[in-house]
C-alpha positions as CSV (number, residue, x, y, z in Angstrom):
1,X,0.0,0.0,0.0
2,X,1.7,3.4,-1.0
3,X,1.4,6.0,0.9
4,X,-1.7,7.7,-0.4
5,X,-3.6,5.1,0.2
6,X,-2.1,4.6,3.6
7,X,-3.1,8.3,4.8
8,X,-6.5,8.0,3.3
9,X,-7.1,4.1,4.4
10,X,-10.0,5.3,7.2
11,X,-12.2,7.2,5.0
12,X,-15.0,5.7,2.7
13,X,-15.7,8.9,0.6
14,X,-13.9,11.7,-0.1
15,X,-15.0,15.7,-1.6
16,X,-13.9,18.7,-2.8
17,X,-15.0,22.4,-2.9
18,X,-14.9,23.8,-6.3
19,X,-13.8,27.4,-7.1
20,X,-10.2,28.0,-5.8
21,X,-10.0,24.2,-4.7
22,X,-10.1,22.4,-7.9
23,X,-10.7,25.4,-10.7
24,X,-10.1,28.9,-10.3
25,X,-11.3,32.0,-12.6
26,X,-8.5,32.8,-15.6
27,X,-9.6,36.6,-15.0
28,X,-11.7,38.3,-12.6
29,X,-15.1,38.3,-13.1
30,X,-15.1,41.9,-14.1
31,X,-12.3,41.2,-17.2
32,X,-14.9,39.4,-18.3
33,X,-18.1,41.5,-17.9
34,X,-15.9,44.2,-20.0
35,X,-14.8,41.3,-22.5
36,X,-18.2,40.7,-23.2
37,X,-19.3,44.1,-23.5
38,X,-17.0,45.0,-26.0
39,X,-17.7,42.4,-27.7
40,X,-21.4,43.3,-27.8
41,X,-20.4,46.8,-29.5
42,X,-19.6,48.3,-25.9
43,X,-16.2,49.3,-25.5
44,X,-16.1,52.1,-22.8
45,X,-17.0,50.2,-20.2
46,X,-15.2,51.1,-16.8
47,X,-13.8,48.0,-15.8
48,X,-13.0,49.4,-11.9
49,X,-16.8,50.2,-11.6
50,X,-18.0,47.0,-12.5
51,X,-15.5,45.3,-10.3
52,X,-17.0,47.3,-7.4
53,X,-20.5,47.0,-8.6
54,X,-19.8,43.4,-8.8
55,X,-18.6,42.6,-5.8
56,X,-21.0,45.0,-4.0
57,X,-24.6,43.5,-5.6
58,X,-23.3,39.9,-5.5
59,X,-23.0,40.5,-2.1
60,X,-26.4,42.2,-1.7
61,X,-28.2,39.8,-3.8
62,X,-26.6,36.7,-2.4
63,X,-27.7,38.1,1.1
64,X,-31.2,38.8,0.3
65,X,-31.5,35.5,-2.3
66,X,-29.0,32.6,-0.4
67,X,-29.1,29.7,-3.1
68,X,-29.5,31.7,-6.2
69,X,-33.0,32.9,-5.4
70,X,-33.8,29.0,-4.7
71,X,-36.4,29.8,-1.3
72,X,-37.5,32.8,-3.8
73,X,-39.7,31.8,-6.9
74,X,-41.5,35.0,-6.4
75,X,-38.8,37.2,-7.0
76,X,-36.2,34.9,-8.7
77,X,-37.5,32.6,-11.4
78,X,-34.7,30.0,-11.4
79,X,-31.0,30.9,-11.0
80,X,-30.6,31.9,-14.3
81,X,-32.5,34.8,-13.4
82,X,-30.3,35.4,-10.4
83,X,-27.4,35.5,-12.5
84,X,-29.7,37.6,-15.4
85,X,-30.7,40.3,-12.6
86,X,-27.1,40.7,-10.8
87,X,-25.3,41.0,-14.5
88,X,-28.0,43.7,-15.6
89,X,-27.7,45.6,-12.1
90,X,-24.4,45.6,-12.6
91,X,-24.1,47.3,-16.0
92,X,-27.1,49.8,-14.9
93,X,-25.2,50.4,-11.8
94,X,-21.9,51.0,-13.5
95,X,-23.6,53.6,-16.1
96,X,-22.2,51.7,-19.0
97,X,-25.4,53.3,-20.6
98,X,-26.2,49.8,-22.6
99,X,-29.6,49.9,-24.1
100,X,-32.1,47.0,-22.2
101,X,-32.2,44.9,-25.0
102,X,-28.7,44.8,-25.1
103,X,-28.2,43.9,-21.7
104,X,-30.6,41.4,-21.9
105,X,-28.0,39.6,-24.7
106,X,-25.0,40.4,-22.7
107,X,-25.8,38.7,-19.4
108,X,-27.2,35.5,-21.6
109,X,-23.7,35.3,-23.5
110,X,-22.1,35.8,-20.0
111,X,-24.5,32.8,-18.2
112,X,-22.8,30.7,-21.0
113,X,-19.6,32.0,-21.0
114,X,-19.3,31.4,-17.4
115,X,-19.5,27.3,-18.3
116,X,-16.3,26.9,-20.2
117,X,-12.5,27.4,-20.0
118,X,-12.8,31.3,-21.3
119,X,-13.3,31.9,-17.8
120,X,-11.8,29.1,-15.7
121,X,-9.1,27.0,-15.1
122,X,-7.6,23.4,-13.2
123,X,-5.3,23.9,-10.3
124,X,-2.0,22.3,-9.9
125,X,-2.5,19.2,-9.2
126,X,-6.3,19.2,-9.9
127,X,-6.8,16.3,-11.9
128,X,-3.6,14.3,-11.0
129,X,-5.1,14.2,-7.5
130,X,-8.4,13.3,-8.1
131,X,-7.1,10.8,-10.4
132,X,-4.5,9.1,-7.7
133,X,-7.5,9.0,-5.2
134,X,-10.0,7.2,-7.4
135,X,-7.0,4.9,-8.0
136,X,-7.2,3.3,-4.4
137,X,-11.3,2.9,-4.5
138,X,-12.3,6.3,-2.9
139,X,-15.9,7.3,-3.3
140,X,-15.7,10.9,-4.8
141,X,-17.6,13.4,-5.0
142,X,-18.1,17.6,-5.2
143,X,-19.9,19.9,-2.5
144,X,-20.1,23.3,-4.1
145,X,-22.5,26.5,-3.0
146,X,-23.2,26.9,-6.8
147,X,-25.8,26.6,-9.5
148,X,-26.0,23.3,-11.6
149,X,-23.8,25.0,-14.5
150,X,-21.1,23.5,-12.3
151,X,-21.7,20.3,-13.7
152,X,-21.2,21.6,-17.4
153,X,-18.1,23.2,-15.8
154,X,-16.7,20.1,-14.3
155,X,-16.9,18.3,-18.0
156,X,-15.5,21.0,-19.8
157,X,-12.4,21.5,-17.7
158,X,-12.1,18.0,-18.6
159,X,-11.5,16.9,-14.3
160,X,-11.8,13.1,-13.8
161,X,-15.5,11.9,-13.7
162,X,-17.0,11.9,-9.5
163,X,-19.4,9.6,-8.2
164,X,-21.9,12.3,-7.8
165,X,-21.8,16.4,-7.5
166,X,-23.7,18.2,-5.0
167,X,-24.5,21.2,-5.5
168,X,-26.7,23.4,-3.4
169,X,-29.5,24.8,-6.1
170,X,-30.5,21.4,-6.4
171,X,-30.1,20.3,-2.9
172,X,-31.4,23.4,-1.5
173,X,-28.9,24.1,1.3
174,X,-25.5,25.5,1.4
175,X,-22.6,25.2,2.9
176,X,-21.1,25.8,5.5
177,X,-25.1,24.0,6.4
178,X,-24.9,20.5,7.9
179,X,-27.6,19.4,5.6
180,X,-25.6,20.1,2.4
181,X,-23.1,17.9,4.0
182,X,-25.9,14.9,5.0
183,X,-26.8,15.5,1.7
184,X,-23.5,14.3,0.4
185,X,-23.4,11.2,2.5
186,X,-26.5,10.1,1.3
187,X,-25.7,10.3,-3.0
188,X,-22.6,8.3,-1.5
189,X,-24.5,5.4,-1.0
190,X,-22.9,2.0,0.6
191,X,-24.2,2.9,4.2
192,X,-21.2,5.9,4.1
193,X,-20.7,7.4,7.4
194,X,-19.8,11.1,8.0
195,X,-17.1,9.8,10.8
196,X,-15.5,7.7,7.3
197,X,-15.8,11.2,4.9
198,X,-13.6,14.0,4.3
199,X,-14.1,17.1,2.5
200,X,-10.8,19.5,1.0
201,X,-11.7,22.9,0.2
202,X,-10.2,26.9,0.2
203,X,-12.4,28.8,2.7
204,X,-12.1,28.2,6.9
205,X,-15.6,28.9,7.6
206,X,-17.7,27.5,4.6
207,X,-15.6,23.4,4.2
208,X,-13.4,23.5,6.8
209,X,-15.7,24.4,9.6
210,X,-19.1,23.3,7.7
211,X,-17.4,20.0,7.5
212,X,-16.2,19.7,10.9
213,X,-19.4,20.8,12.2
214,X,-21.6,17.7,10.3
215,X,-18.7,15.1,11.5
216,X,-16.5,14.6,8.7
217,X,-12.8,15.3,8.7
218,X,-11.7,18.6,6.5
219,X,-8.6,20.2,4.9
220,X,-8.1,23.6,4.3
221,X,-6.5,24.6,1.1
222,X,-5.3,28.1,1.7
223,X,-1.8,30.3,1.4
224,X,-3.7,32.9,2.9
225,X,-2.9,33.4,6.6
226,X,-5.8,35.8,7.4
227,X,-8.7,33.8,6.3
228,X,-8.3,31.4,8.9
229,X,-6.5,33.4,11.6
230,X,-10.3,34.6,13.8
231,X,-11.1,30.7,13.3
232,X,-7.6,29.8,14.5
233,X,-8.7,27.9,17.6
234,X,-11.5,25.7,15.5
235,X,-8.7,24.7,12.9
236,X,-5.6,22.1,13.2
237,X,-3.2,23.7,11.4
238,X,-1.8,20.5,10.3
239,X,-4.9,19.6,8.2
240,X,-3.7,23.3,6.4
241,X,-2.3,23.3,3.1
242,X,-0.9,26.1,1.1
243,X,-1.5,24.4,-2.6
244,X,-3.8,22.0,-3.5
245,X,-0.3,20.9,-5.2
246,X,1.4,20.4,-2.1
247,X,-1.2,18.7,-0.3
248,X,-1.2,16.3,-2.8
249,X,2.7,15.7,-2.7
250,X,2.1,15.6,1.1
251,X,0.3,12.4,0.8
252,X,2.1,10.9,-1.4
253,X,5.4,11.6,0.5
254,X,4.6,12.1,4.4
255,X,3.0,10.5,7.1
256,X,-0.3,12.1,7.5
257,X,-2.1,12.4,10.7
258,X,-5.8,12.7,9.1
């Protein structure tokens, strides 16, 4: 037994996070927004405004409609209309002066866009590892706070195949949420305990803690020092990795404690 296997022997099923874990964004989502603009006959769009819009009204609308408007049909019909409202505020907000219509095209070609490798990218290590793990008869899967455009995602960025993806439009519950977690166990199958499950993902609070909190064992995937610093007495630092690259080498070189 080699010694991936050996420092993964004790669990049944293991997950990942998505965004920053596995795949990252090539460009802020902004570089995009503009892209596309320009490309819609738009080209004085101010690219610092609708970074700040962005990041303000994805905020606001995430706060207001959790799940992509999922507990909202009233307001939100579906989370393509999430996505439809927050790229149109955007622009309006940004006074990119872009005729309705025209918006209308822009945040459909964006919605699209937003599936393939224009906008994202594998980490180091990204497929290698989930390769290696599936190797030695791991159950694997996804738990992602997204819409189900992360399934398109996952097949275009060509990552191994998982045993199932949950995401939490379809499930209805988001991490860091216990449920999203039970969730998970259950689309495992084989009588899976959480005690035999762990998940690896990039943010303290949302897969480290969330998966603590519903009983499974987590890794943190972060170089960032900050993120997990107010958390710092919730989180074994050895279970802390600064690459999904290293963590990877880690297992297959070290002795892991897990």
């Amino acid at each position: 037994m080699n010694n991936l296997a050996k420092n993964l022997n004790r669990f049944r099923l293991i997950t990942f996070d998505i965004t920053d874990t596995l795949l990252r964004f090539k460009t802020a989502p902004a570089v995009q927004y503009v892209k596309a603009a320009s490309k819609h006959g738009y080209s004085n769009v101010d690219q610092t405004q609708i970074a700040n819009n962005f990041s303000r009204l994805f905020r606001q609308m995430t706060e207001k409609y959790p799940i992509f408007g999922y507990h909202h049909p009233q307001e939100i019909k579906g989370w393509r209309d999430w996505w439809r409202q927050l790229v149109i505020g955007v622009f309006e907000a940004s006074h990119a002066n872009i005729p309705a219509a025209d918006l209308e095209r822009i945040a459909n070609y964006l919605i699209e866009c937003f599936e393939t490798s224009e906008c994202w990218q594998r980490c180091s290590s990204a497929k290698h590892l989930v390769d290696d793990i599936q190797k030695v008869g791991k159950i694997i899967g996804v738990i992602t706070n997204s819409d189900p455009r992360i399934r398109s995602v996952i097949r275009n960025l060509q990552l191994p195949e998982f045993d199932f993806i949950t995401c939490s439009y379809e499930v209805g519950f988001q991490k860091p949420s216990h449920e999203i977690f039970d969730a998970a166990v259950q689309l495992a199958g084989q009588d899976v305990q959480s005690s035999e499950s762990l998940h690896i993902g990039n943010t303290p609070h949302l897969d480290y803690l969330g998966a603590h909190s519903a009983g499974w064992t987590s890794i943190l995937i972060t170089n960032n020092c900050d993120s997990w610093k107010k958390y710092s007495k919730d989180i074994d630092t050895s279970k802390i990795f600064p690459t999904l690259q290293q963590f990877h080498e880690a297992l297959k070189e070290k002795h892991l404690n897990l």
